[in-house]
C-alpha positions in Angstrom: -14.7 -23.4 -39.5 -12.4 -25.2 -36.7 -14.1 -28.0 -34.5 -13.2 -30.2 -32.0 -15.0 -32.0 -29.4 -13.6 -29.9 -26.4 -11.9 -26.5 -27.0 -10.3 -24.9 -23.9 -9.9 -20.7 -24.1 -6.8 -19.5 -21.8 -3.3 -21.4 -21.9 -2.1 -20.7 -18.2 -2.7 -23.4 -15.5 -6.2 -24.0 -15.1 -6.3 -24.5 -18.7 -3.5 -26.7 -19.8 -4.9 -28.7 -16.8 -8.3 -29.2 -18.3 -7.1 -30.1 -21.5 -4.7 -32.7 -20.1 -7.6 -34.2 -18.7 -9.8 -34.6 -21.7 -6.6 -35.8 -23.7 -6.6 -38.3 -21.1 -10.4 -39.6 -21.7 -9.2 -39.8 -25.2 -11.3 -36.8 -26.9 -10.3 -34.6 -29.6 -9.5 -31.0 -27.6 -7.7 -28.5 -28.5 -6.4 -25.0 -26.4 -6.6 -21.1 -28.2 -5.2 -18.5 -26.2 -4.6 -14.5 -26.7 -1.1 -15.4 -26.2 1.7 -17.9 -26.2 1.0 -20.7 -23.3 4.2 -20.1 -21.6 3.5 -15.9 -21.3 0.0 -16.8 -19.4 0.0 -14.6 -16.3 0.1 -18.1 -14.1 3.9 -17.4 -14.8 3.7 -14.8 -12.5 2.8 -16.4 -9.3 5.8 -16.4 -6.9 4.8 -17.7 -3.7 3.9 -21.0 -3.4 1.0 -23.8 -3.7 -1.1 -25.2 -0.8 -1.6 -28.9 0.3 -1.4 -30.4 3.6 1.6 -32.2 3.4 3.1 -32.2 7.0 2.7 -34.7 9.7 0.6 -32.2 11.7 -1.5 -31.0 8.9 -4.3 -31.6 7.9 -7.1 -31.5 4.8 -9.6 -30.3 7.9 -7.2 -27.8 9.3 -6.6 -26.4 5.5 -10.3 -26.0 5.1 -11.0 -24.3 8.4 -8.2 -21.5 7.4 -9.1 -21.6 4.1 -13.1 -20.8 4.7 -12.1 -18.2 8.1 -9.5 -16.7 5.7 -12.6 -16.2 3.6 -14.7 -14.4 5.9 -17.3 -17.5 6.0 -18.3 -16.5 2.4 -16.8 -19.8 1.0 -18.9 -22.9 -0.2 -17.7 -24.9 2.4 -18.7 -28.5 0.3 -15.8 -26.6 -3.0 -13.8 -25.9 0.0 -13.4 -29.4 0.8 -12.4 -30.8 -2.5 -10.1 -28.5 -2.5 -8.8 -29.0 0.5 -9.1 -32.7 0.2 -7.5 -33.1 -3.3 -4.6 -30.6 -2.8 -1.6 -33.3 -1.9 -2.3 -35.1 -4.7 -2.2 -32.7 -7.1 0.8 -31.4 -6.0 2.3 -34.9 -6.3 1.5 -34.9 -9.9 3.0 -31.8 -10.7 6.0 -33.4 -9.0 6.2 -36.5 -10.7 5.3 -34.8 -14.0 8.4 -32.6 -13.5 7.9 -29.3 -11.4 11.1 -28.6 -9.5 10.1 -27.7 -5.9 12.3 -26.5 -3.3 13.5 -29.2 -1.1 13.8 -29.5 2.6 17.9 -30.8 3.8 15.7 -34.5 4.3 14.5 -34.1 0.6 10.9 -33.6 1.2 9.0 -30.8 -0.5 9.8 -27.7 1.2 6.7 -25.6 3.0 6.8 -22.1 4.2 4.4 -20.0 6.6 1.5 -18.3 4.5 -0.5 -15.7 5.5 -3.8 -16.4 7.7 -2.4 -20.6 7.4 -2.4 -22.5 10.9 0.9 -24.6 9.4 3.6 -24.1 6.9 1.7 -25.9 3.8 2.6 -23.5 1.1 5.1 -26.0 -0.9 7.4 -23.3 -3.6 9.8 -23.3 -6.0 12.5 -20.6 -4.7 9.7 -17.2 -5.9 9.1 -18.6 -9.0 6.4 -21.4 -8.5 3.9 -20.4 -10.9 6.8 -19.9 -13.7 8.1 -24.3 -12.7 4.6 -25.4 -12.5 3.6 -23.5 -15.6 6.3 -25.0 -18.0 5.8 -28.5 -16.1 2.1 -28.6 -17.5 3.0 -27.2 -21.5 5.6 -29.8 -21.3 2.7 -32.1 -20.7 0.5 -30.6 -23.5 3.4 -31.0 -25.7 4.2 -34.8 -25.3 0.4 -35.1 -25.4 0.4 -33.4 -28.6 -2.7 -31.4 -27.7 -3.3 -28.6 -30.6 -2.6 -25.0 -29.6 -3.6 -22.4 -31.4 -1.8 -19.3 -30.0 -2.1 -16.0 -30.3 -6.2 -15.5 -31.0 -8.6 -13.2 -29.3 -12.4 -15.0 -28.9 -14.8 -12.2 -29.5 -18.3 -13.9 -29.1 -19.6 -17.4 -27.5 -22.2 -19.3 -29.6 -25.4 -19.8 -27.6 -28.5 -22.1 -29.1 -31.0 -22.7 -26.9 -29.2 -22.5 -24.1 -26.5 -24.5 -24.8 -22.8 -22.9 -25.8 -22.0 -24.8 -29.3 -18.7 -23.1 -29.8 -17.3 -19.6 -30.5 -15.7 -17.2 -32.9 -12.4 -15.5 -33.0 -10.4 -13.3 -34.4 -6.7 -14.2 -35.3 -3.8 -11.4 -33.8 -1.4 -12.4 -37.6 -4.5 -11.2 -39.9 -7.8 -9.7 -38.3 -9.5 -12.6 -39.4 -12.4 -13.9 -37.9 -13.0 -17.7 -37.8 -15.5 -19.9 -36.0 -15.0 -23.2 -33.9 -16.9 -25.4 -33.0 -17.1 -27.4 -29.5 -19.4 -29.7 -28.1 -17.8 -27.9 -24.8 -16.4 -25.3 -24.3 -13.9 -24.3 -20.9 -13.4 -20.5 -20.0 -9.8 -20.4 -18.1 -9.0 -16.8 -19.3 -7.6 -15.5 -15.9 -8.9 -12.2 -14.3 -9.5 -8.6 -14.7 -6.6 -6.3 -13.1 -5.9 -4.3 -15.3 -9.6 -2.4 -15.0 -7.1 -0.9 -12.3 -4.5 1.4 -12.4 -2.1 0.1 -9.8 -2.6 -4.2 -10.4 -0.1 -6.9 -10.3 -1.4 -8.3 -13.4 -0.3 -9.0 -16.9 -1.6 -6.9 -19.0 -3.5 -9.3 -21.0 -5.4 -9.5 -17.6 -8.4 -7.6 -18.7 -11.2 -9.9 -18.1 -12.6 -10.1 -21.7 -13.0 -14.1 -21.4 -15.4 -13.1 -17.8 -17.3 -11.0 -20.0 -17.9 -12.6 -22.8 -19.6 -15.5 -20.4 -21.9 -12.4 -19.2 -23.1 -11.3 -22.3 -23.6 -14.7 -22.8 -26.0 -15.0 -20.5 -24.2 -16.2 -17.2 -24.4 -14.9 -14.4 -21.1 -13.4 -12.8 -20.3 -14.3 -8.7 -18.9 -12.2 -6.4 -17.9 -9.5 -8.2 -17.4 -7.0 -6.2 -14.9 -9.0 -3.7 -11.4 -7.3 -5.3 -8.2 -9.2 -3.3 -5.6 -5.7 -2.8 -2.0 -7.4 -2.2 -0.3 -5.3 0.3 3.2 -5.5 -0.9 3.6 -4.6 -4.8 6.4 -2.7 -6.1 6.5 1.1 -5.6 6.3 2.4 -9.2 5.5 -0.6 -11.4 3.8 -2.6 -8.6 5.1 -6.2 -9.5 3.8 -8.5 -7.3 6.6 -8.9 -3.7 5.3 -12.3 -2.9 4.2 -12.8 0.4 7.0 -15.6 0.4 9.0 -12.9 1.6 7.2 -12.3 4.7 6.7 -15.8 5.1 10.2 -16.0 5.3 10.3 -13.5 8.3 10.2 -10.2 6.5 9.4 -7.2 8.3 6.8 -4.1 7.6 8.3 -0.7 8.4 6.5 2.5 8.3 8.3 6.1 8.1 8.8 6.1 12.0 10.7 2.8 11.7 7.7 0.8 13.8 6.8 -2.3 12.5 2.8 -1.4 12.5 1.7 -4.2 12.0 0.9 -4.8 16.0 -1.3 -2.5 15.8 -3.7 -4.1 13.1 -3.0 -8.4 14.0 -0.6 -8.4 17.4 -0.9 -12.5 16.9 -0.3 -12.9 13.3 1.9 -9.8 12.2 2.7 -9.6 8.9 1.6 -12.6 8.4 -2.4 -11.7 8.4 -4.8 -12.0 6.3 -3.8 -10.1 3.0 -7.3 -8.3 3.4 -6.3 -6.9 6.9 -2.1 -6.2 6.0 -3.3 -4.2 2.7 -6.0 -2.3 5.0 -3.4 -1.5 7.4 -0.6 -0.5 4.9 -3.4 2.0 3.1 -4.1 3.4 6.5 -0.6 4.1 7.6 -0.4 5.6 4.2 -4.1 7.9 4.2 -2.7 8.9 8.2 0.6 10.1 7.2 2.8 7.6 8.7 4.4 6.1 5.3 7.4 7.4 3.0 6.9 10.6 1.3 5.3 9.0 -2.2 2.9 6.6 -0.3 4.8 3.2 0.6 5.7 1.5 3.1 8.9 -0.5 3.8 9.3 -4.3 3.8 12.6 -5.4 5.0 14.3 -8.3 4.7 17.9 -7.4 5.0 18.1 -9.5 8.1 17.4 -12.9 6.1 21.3 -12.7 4.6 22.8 -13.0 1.6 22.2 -16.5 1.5 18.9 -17.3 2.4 17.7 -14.2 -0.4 19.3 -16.0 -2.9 18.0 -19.3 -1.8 14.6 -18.6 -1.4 14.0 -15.3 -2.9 16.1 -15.1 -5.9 13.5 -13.9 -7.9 12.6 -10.6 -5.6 15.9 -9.6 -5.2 16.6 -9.3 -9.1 12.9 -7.6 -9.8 14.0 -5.2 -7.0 17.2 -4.4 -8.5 15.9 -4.7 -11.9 13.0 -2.4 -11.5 13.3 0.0 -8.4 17.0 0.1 -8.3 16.9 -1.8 -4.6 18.9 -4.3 -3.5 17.3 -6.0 -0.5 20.0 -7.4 0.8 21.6 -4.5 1.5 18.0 -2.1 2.3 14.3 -2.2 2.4 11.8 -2.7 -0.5 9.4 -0.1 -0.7 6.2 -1.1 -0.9 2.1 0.0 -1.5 -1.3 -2.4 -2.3 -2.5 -3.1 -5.8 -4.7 -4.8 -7.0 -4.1 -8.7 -7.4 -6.8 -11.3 -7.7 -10.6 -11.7 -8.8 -12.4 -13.6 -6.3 -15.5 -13.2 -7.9 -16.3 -14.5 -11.7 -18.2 -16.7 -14.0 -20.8 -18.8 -11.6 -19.4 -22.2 -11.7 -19.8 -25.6 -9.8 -17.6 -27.6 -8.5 -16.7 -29.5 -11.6 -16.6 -25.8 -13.7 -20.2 -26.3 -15.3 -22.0 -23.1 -15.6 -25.7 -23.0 -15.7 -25.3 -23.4 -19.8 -24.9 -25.9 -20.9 -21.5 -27.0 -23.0 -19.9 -23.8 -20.7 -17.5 -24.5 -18.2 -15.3 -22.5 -16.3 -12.4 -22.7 -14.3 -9.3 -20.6 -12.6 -9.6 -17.0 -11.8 -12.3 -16.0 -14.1 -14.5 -18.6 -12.6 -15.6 -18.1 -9.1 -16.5 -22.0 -7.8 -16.7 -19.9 -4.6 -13.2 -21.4 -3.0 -12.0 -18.1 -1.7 -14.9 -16.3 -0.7 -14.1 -12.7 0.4 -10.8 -13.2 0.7 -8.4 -15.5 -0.9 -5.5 -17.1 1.2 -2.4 -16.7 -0.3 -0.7 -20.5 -2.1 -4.6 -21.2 -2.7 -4.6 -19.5 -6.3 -2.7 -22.2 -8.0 -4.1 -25.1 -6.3 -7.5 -23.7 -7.4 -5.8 -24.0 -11.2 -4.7 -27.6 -10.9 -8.1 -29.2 -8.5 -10.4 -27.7 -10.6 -8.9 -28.0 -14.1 -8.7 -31.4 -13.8 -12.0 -31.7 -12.8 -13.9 -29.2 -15.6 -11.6 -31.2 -17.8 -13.5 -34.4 -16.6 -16.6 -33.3 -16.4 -16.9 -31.7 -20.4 -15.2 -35.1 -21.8 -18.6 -36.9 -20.1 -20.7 -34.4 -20.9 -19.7 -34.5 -24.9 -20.4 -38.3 -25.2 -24.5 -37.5 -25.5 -23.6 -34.4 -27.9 -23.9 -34.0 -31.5 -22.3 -31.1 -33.3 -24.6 -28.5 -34.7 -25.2 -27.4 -38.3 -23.0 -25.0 -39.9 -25.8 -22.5 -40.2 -25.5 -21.1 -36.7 -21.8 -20.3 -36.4 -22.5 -18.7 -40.5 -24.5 -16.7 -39.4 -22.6 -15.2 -36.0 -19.4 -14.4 -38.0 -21.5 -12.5 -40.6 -23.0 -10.5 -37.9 -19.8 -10.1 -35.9 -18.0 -9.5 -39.1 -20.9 -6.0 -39.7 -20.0 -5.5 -35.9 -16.1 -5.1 -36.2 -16.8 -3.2 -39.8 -18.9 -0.8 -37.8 -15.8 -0.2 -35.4 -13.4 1.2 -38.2 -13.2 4.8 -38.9 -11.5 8.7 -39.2 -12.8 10.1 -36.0 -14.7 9.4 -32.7 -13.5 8.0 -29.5 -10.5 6.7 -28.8 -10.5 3.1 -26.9 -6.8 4.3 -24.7 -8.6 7.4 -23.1 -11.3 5.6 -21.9 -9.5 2.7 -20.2 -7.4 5.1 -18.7 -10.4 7.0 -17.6 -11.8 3.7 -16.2 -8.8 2.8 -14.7 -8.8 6.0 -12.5 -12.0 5.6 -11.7 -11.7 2.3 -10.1 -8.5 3.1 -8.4 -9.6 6.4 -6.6 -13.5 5.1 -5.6 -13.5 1.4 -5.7 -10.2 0.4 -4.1 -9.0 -1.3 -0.7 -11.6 1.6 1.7 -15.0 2.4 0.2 -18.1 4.9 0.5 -21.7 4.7 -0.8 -20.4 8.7 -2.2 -17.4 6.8 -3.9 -19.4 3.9 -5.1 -22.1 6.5 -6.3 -19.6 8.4 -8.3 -17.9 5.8 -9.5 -21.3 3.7 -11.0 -22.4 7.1 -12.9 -18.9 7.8 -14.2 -19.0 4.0 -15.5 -22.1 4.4 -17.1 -21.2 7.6 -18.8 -18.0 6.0 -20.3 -20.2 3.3 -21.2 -21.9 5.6 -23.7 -18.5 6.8 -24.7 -17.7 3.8 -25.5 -20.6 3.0 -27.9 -18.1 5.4 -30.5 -15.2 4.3 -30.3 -13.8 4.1 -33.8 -10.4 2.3 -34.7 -8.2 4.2 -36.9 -5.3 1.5 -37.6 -6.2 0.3 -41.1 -3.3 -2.8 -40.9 -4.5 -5.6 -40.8 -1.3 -7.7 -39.3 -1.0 -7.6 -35.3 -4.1 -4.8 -35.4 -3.4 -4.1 -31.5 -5.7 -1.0 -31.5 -8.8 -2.8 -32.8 -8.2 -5.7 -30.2 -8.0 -3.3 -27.4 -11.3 -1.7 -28.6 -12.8 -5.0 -28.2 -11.6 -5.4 -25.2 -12.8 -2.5 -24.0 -16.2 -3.7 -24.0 -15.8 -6.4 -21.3 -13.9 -4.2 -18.9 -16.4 -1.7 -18.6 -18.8 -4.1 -18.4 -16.9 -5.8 -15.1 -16.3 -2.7 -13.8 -20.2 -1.6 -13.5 -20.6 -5.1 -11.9 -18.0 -4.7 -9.8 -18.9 -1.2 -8.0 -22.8 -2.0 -8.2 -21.9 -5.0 -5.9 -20.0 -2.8 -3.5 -22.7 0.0 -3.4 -25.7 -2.6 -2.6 -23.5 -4.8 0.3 -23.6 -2.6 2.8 -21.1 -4.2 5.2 -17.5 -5.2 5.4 -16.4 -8.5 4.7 -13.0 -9.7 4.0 -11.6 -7.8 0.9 -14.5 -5.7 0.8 -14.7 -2.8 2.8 -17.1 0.0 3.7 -15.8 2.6 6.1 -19.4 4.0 6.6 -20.4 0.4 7.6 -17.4 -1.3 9.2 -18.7 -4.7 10.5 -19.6 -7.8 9.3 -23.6 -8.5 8.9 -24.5 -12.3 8.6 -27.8 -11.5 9.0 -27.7 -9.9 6.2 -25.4 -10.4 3.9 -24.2 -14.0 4.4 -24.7 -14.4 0.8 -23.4 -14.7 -2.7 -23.8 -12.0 -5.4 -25.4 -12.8 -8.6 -24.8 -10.3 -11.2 -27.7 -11.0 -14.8 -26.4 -8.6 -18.0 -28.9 -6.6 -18.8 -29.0 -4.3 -21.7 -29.7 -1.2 -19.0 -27.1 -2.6 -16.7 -27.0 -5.3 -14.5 -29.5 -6.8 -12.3 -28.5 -7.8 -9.0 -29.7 -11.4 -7.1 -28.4 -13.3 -4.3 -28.2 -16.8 -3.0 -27.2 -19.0 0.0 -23.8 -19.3 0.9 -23.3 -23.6 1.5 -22.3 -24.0 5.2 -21.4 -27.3 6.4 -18.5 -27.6 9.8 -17.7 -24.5 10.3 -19.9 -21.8 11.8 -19.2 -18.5 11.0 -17.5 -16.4 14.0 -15.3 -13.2 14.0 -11.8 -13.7 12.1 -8.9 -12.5 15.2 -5.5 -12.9 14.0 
């Protein structure tokens, strides 16, 4: 058995920030993570980070795009400390290290974001996630906070109602081992990959939302899926909208830049809800390249500027499409990107059990709504890292460990489980996902119908049952990829029923989520946050208030 006061699950930013925090208070926490810190999928981001850093901006103004961009499903009183505590975050991560771009007066250099009233997305050339990742391990490093890398967590620990720790099994060896927490923080990133085309790692499977759900916590939002209009054709790597924020251009087979038809105002720089709808349209009415892609241009830029501010797309364009966008266009299609629904969390990460707290993109602390605004992502990571971080080291100080018995007797039980999942024949875990994976893309995806929605719950449910036989072949027990896929499994089938269930019962269109057979938005109605319950039959479905506090819903122009 492992214990510590405060264990943190996920390396990437959210995480590392949380543990920083509680090193801080001067409590004994530690960090496990499926994989190495630095190969978290935070490394990935490329755009920027938000904060209201010009002499015209403003925390208010940052808020009102921030809760329009999310179609007015946004807990306006989140939106505000995030809002509010966004320049000094980034501040931190500037004094702690991170290497920012610099405007030529040496101030932290901002560009235009989509659906943002000023440039406040502060970057690091297209590699911002990648700087501001490495800035915080360095941190966890001089703090000498313990890591222990490379472990999958299978099962939370729940007495009473109150998470006591966790088990986990070790990638090296298959072995299971318990730890023990007086707190625990989820900051295990999303769920893309229950999607065929997804800018995601592939670690991005969701198992750390899930395993809060079978805990007994109710997931938020679920079925409010961001679609990134510009990902690689082929791979789809994420094209950062840095590089429409930078003036690039959207091009559809008949050379017309499209996008004036969908947001005259705004252009291509739109909500990413409305650019991906209108690049999947030009695509399902025949007016995109042969293969299903439009064209994003940025050969007028030059040389220079590319390799200024965009060093990162150019070689990922060269590297992986065989492009060079300095001399032609990128071609381009939506994937999915980002969870804006997850584990049901308050402003300082506490779920409602107790000793649970999460944070990042498997949390939804309801800070993006319907539709997240692009540069808000990180600065969710950092705000509300810190924050969980605070919150569990005060929580611990009235907390007493619990007896060896309970965590005994869950790694017996898992240990039977994980037997039970070895054998010669039955299904295998790879056809399924890829099953699921089609599934998702062709009926839950940027357009929906109550007949896709439909098909796509049943077909979910029947690979469900599938699922219940899935048997492991792979006898190793060193790196024993094909059982922790198989485990895996689990949690991604379970997201994706939540997921579609969500979109079949909100019958109306609202930012990210949209129904083509009912096309407006209904506050009347459905001004309202998703609670999904696990249920052994499925899950069951409530709803509560969204918070409301300046700004009155109206319709989002662009």
């Amino acid at each position: 058995m492992i214990d510590h006061d405060i264990i943190v699950i996920g390396g990437g930013l959210a995480g590392l920030r949380a543990a920083l925090e509680a090193d801080k208070k001067g409590v004994d926490v530690a960090i496990i993570s499926k994989v190495h810190p630095i190969r978290s999928h935070s490394g990935a981001a490329q755009g920027g980070i938000n904060a209201s850093l010009g002499l015209d901006d403003s925390w208010g103004s940052h808020a009102l795009d921030t809760v329009k961009g999310s179609d007015y499903l946004a807990d306006q009183d989140t939106v505000e400390i995030l809002c509010r505590e966004a320049p000094e975050r980034v501040i931190e991560m500037e004094n702690w290290g991170t290497n920012f771009s610099r405007t030529e007066d040496g101030n932290i250099a901002q560009r235009p974001f989509g659906g943002a009233g000023f440039p406040r997305t502060c970057y690091a050339g297209d590699r911002t996630g990648h700087n501001l990742l490495h800035t915080l391990y360095e941190q966890v490093l001089r703090s000498g906070i313990k890591v222990y890398s490379e472990w999958l967590v299978t099962k939370l620990i729940v007495d009473k109602e109150k998470c006591v720790g966790f088990l986990a099994m070790n990638t090296i060896d298959s072995k299971l081992e318990s730890f023990r927490a007086k707190a625990t923080i989820l900051a295990t990133g999303g769920y893309g990959r229950i999607y065929q085309r997804s800018t995601n790692a592939i670690i991005n499977r969701g198992s750390g939302i899930g395993l809060a759900y079978t805990a007994g916590v109710p997931l938020q939002d679920m079925e409010f899926v961001q679609f990134h209009p510009t990902t690689l054709l082929g791979t789809n790597i994420l094209i950062t909208e840095g590089a429409r924020g930078e003036g690039g251009y959207l091009y559809n087979k008949n050379h017309e830049r499209f996008m004036i038809n969908y947001a005259a105002n705004a252009m291509e720089l739109a909500q990413r809800d409305i650019v991906a709808r209108a690049i999947q349209t030009e695509i399902d009415e025949g007016r995109a390249f042969p293969g299903g892609y439009v064209q994003l241009d940025i050969t007028h830029l030059g040389n220079d500027t590319i390799n200024e501010r965009l060093p990162g797309i150019r070689q990922i364009s060269i590297d992986f499409a065989g492009v060079d966008p300095v001399k032609e266009p990128i071609p381009v299609q939506p994937g999915q990107h980002y969870s804006m629904g997850g584990v049901s969390s308050n402003k300082d990460g506490e779920t409602p059990v107790s000793g649970l707290y999460a944070v990042g993109e498997c949390a939804c602390i309801s800070v993006h709504g319907a539709n997240r605004l692009g540069g808000n992502s990180l600065l969710d990571t950092v705000v509300f890292g810190k924050r969980a971080g605070a919150a569990a080291s005060d929580y611990i100080v009235s907390q007493e460990a619990i007896s060896d018995d309970i965590l005994s007797k869950a790694i017996a039980d898992e240990n039977e489980m994980i037997k039970a999942l070895m054998g010669e024949s039955g299904e295998n875990f790879a056809e399924i996902r890829e099953e699921l994976q089609a599934v998702m893309q062709n009926n839950v995806g940027v357009f929906r119908t109550r007949e896709k929605l439909d098909l796509a719950f049943e077909r979910i449910k029947e690979l469900k049952k599938r699922a219940d036989n899935i048997k492991v072949m792979s006898k190793t027990n060193v790196f024993n990829f094909e059982l922790l896929n198989a485990l895996e499994l689990k949690a991604m089938l379970e997201l994706a029923q939540v997921i579609t269930l969500g979109a079949l019962v909100r019958e109306e269109s609202r930012g990210a989520h949209f129904r083509t057979d009912f096309t407006e938005r209904n506050d009347e109605e459905w001004l309202k946050h998703t609670l999904a319950y696990y249920t052994e039959e499925g899950p069951r479905l409530a709803y509560k208030d969204v918070t409301i506090t300046q700004f009155q819903p109206k319709r989002r122009e662009y």
